[in-house]
Backbone bond lengths (Angstrom), bond angles and torsions (degrees), N, CA, C in turn:
res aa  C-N    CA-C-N  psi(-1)  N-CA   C-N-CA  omega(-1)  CA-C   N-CA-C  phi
1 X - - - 1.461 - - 1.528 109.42 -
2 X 1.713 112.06 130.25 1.482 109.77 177.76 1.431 102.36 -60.29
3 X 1.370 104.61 175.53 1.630 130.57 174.62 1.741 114.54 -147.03
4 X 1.124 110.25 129.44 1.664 108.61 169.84 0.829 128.86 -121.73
5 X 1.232 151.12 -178.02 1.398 157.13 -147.10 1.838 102.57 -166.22
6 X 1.272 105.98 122.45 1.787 96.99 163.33 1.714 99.36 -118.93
7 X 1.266 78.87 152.08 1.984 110.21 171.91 1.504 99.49 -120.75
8 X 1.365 93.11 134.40 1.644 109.89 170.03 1.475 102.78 -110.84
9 X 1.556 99.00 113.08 1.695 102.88 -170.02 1.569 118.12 -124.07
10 X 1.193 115.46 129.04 1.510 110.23 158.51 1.770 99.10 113.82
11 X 1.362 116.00 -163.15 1.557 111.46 -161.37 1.739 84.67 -99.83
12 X 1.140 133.97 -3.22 1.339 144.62 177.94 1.651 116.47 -91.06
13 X 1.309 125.59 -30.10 1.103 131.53 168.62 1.794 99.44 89.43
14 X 0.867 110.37 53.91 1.293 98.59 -163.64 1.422 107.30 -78.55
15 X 1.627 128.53 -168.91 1.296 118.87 -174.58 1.809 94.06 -128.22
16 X 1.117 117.15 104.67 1.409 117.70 -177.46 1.878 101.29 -97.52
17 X 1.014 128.83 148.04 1.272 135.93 -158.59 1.499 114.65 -134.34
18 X 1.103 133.22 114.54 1.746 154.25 173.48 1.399 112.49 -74.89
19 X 1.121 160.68 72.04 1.090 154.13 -164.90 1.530 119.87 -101.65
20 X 1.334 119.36 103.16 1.797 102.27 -150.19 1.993 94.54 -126.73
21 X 1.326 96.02 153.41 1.784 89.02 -171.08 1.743 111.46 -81.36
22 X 1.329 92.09 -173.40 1.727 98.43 -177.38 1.306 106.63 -58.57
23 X 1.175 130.56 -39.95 1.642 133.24 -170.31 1.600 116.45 -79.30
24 X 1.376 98.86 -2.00 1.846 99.42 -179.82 1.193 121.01 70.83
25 X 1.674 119.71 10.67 1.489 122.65 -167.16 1.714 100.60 -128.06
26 X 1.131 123.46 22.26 1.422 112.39 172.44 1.475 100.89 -178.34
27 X 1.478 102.14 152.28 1.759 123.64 -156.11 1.602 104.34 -159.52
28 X 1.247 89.33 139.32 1.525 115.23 177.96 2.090 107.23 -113.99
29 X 1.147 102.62 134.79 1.349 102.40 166.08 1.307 108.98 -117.25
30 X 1.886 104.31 147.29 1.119 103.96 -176.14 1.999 95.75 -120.97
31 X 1.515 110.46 125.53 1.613 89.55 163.82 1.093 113.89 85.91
32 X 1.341 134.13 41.20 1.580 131.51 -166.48 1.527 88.45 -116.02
33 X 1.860 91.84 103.11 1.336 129.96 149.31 1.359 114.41 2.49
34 X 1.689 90.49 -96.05 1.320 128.59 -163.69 1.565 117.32 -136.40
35 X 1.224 141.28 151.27 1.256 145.72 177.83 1.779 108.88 -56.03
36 X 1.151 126.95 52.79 1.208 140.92 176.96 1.797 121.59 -40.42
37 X 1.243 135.36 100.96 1.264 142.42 -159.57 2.099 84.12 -55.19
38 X 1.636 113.19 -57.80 1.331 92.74 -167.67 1.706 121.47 -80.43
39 X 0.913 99.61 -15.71 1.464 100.00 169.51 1.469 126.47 -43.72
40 X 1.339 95.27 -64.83 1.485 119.53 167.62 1.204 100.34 -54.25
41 X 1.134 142.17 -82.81 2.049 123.96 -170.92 1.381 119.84 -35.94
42 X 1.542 106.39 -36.75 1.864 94.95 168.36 1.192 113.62 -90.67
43 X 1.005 156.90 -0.36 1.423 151.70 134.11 1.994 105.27 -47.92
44 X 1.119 108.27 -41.68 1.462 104.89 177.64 1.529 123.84 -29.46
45 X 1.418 147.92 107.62 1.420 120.97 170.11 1.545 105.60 90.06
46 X 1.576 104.67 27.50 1.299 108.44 179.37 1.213 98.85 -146.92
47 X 1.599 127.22 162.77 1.360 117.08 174.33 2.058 120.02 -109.79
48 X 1.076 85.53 96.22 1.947 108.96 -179.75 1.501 99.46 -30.47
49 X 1.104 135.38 69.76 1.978 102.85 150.67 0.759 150.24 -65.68
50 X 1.727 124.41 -26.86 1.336 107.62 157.54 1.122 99.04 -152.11
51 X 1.460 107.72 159.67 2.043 113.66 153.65 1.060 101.18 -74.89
52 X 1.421 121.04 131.14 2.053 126.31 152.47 1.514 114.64 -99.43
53 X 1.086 128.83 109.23 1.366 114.49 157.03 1.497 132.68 -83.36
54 X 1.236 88.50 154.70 2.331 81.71 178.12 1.067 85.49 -94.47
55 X 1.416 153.97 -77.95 1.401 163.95 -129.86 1.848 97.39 -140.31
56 X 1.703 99.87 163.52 1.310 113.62 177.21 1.655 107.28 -123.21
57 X 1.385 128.56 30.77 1.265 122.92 164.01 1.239 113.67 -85.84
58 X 1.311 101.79 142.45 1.959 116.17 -168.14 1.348 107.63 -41.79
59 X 1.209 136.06 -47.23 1.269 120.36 -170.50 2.166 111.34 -65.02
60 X 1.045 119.79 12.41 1.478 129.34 -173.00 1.405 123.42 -125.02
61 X 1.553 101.87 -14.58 1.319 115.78 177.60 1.783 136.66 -126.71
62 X 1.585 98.03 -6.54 1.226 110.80 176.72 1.149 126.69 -47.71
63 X 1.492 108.74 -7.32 1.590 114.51 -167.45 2.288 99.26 -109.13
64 X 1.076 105.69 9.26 1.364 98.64 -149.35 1.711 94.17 -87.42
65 X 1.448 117.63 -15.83 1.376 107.52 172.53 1.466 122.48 -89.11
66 X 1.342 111.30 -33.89 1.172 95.57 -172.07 2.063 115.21 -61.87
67 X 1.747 85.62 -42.66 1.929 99.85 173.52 1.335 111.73 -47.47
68 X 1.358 113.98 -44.47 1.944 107.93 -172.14 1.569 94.65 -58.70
69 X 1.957 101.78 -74.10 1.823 88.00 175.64 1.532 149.32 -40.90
70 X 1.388 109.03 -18.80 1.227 109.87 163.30 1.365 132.00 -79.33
71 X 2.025 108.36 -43.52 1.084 108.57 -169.21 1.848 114.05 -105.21
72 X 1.599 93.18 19.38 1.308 78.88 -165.84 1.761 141.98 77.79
73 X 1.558 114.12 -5.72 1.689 115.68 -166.25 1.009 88.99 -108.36
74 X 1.672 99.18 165.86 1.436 133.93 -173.24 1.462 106.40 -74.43
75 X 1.710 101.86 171.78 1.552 92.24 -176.83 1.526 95.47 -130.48
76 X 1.277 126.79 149.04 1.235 123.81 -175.66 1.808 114.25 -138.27
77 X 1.615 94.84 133.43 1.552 87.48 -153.64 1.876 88.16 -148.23
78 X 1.775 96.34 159.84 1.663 83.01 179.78 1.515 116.14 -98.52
79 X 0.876 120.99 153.25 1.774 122.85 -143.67 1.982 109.73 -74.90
80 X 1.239 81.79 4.52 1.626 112.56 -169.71 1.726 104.83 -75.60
81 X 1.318 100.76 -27.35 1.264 100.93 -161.07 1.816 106.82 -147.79
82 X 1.491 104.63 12.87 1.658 104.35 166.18 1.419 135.99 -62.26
83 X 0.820 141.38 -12.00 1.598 157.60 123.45 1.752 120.44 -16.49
84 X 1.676 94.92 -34.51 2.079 98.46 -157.99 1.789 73.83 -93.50
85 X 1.098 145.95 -3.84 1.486 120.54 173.33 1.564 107.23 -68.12
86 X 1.625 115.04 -45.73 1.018 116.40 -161.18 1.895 106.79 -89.35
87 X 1.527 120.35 -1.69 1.607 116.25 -158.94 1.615 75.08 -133.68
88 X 1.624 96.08 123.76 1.665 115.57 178.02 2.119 89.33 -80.39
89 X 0.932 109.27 -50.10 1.735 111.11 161.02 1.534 118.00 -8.11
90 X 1.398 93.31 -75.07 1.568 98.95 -162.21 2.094 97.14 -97.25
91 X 1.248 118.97 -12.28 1.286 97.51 -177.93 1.716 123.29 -99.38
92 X 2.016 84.92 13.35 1.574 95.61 169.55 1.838 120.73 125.00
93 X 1.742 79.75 -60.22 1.524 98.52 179.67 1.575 118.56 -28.34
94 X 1.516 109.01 -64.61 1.388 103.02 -163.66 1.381 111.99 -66.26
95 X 1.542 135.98 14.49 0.869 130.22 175.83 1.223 112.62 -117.45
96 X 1.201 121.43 11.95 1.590 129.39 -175.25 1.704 116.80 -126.78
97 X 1.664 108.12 24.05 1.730 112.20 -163.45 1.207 117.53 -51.56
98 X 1.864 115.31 -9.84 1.322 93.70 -175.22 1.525 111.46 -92.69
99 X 1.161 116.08 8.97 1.457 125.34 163.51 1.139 134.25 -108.34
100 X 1.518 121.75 -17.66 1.332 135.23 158.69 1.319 136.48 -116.23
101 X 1.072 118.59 160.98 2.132 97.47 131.05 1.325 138.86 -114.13
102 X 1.141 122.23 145.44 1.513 127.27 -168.05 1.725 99.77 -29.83
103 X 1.583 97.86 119.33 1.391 114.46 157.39 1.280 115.85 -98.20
104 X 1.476 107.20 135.34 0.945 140.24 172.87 1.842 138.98 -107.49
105 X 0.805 137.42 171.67 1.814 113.34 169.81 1.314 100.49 164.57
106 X 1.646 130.58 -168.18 1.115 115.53 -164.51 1.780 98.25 -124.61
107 X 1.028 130.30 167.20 1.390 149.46 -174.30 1.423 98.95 -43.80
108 X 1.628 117.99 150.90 1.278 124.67 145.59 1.203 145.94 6.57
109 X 0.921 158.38 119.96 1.533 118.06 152.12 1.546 130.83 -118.24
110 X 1.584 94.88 15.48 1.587 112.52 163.79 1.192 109.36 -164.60
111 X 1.316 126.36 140.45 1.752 135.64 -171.27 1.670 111.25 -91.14
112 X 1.327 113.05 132.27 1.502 112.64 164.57 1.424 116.21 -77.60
113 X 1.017 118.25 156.50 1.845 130.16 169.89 1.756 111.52 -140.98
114 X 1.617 91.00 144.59 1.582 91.40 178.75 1.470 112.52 -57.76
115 X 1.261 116.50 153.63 1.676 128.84 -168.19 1.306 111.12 26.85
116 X 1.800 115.30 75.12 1.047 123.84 -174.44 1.541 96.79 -120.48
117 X 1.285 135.35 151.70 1.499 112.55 -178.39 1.412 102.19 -139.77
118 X 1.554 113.13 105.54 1.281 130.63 -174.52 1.660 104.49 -80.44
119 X 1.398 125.12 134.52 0.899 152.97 171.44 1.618 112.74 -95.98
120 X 1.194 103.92 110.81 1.731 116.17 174.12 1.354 124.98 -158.70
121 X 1.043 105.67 168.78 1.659 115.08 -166.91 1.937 101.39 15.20
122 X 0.970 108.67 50.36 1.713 113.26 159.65 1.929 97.45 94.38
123 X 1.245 96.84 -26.82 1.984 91.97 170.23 1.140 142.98 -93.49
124 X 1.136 114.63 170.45 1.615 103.99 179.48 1.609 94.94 -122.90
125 X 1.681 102.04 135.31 1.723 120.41 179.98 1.566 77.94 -113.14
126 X 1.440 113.90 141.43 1.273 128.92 133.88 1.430 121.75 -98.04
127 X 0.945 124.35 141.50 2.153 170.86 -155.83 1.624 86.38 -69.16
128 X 0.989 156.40 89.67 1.625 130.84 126.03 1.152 112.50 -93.78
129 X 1.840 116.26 121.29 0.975 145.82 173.93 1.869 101.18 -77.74
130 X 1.795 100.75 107.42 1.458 104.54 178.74 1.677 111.96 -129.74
131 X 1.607 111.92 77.95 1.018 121.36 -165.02 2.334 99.53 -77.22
132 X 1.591 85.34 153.58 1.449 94.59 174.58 1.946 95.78 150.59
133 X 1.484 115.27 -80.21 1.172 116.15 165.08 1.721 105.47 -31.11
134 X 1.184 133.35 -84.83 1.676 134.92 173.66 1.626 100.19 -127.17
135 X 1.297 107.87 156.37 1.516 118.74 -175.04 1.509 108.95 -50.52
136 X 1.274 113.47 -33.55 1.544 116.98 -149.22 1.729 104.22 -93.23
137 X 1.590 101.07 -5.40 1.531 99.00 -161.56 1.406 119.97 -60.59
138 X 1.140 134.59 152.42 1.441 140.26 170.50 1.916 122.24 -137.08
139 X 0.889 110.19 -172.14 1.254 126.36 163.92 1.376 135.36 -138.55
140 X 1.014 138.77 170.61 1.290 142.73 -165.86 1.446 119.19 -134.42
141 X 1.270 119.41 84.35 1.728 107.39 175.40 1.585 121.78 -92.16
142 X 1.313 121.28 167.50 0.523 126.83 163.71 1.685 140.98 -177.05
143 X 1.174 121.51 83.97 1.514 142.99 -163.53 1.841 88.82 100.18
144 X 1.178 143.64 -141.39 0.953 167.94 -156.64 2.084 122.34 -103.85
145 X 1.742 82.66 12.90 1.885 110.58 169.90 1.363 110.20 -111.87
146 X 1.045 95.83 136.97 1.792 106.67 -179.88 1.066 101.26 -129.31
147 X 1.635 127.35 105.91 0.973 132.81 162.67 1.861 126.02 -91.33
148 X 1.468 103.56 110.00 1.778 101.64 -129.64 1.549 98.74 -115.08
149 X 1.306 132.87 3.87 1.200 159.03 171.93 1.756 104.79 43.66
150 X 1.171 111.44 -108.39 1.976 98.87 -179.13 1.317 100.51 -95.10
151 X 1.486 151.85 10.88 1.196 146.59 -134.65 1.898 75.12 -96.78
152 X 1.714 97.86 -72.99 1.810 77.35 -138.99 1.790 85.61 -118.55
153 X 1.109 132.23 154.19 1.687 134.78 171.04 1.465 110.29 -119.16
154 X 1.339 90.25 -160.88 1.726 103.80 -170.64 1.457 93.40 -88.71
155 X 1.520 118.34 106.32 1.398 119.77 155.11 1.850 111.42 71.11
156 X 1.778 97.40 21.50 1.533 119.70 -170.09 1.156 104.13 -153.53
157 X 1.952 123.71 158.21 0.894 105.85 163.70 1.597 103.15 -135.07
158 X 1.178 136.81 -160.90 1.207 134.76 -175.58 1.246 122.57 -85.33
159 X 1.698 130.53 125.35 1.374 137.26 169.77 1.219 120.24 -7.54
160 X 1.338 149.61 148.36 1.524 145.53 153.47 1.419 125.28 -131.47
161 X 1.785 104.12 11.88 1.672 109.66 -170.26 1.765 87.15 -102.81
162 X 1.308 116.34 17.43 1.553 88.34 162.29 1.575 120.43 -107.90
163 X 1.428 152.75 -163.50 1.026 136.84 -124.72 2.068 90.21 -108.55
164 X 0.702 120.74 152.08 1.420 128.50 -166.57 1.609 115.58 50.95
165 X 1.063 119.05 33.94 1.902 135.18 -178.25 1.444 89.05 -101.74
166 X 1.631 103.37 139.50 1.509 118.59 164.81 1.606 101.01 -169.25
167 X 1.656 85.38 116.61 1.704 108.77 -171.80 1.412 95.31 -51.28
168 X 1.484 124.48 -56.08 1.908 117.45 -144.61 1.967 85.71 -73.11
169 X 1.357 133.43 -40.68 1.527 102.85 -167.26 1.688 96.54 -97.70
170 X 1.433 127.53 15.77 1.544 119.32 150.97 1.900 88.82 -78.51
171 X 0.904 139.01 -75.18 1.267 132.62 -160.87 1.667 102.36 -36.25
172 X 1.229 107.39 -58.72 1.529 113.91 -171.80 1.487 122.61 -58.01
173 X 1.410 123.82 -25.48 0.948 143.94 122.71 1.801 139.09 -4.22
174 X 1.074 107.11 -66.19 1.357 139.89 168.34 1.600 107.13 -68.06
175 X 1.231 91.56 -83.13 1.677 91.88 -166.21 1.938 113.82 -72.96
176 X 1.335 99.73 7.14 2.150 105.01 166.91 1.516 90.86 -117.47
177 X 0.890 149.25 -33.93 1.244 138.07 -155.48 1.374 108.99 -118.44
178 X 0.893 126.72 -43.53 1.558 117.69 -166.61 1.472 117.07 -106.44
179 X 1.420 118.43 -20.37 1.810 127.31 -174.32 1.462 86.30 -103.44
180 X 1.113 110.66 -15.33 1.765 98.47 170.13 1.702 123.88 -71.82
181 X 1.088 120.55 -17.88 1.529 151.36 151.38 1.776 113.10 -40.70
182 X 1.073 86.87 137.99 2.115 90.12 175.61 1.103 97.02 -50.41
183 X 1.115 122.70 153.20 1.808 143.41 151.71 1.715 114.66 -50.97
184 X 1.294 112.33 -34.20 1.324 100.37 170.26 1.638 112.73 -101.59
185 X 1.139 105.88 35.42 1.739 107.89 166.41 1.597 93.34 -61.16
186 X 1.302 117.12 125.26 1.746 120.33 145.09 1.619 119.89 -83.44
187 X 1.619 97.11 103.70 1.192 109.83 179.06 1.953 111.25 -70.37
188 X 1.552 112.26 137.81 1.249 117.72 165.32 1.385 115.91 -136.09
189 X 2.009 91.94 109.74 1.653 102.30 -162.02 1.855 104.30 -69.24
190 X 1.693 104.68 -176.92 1.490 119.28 169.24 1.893 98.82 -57.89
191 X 1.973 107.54 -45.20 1.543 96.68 -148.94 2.198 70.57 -143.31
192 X 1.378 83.88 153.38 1.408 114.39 -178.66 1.857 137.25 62.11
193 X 1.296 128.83 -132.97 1.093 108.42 167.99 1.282 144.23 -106.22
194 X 1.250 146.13 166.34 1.642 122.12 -157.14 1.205 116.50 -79.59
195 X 1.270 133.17 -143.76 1.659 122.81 -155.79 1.583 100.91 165.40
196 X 1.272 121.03 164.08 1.193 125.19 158.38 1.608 109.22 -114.73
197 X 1.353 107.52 164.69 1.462 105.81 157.60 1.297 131.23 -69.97
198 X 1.462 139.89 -17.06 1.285 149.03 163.20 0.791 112.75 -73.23
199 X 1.615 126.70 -31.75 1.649 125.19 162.20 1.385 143.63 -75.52
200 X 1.761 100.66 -4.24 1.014 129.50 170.13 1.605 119.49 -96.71
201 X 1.260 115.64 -45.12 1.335 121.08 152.00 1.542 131.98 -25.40
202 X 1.454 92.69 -48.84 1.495 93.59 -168.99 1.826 96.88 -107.14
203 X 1.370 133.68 -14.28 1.242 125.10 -154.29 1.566 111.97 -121.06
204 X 2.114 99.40 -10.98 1.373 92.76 -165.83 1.736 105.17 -87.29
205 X 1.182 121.95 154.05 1.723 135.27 174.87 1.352 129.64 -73.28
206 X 1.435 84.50 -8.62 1.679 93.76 -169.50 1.190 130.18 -122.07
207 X 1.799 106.99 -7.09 1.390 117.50 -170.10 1.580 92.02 -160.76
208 X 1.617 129.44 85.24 1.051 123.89 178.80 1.452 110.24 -79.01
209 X 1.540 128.40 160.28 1.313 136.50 176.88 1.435 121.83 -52.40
């Protein structure tokens, strides 16, 4: 049985994610912030396969160069939005200096697709493509984890006044893709605390069932 770990990283709090297999010898990150001193030690002595991103806005990816250069793994991103790794422009940063600095990094190196089912560290995540927060956004399931990045939160859902955001297919989003999910899916957002989908269904304000 997997196991994860979240880090809340950066002046954003973001939710960076450890995802390591039953055998204790291999890990996936999802969402690394920022180049995190502890992050990096538990990844240490383990074998990295890949970065996943849900989204490519700076606060989700700041961490994605130093990890590729260290550990060697791939980066996986939806093809929607491969460009904002490399343009501090479109992935936010340069518009946010008093919290960062322009991130930068290098391209992809493999594309997500809706109902795509990535195989790693011994599991299978399937691909939901849940555009609205940014075009490219997705999620990551897997067994009864939803790894749901800015799409949907606890009793919140994700921003849409920034540059490729559109509330009606974030709404559309949500209520085809994600409330379509068991009720005891344990949701694990980009930023704050986790959630289920049944608890969101019935409790969230912003996107009723």
């Amino acid at each position: 049985m997997l196991t994860f770990q979240r880090y809340s990283l950066g002046a954003l709090q973001t939710n960076a994610y450890v995802v390591v297999d039953s055998t204790r010898t291999r890990a996936l990150v999802i969402d690394p912030g920022t180049p995190d001193p502890a992050l990096i030690r538990r990844l240490e002595g383990l074998k990295t396969e890949a970065i996943v991103l849900t989204h490519a806005h700076f606060d989700h990816i700041g961490g994605v160069d130093e990890l590729r250069k260290r550990f060697g793994c791939p980066v996986y991103l939806h093809a929607l939005e491969k460009d904002w790794l490399v343009d501090p422009a479109k992935n936010g940063s340069a518009r946010w200096l008093d919290v960062t600095e322009p991130v930068s990094t290098g391209l992809p190196d493999a594309y997500l697709e809706d109902g795509q089912k990535l195989e790693l560290i011994g599991e299978t995540f399937e691909v939901l493509h849940t555009p609205g927060h940014s075009p490219g956004s997705v999620g990551l399931l897997c067994g009864n984890l939803l790894f749901a990045g800015d799409a949907l939160f606890r009793r919140s859902v994700g921003r849409t006044d920034l540059p490729g955001g559109d509330p009606a297919a974030l709404t559309r989003s949500i209520r085809e893709k994600l409330y379509a999910l068991p009720d005891d899916v344990v949701v694990l957002p980009g930023h704050g605390a986790e959630t289920t989908i049944g608890e969101e269904k019935r409790e969230n304000p912003y996107v009723r069932a």
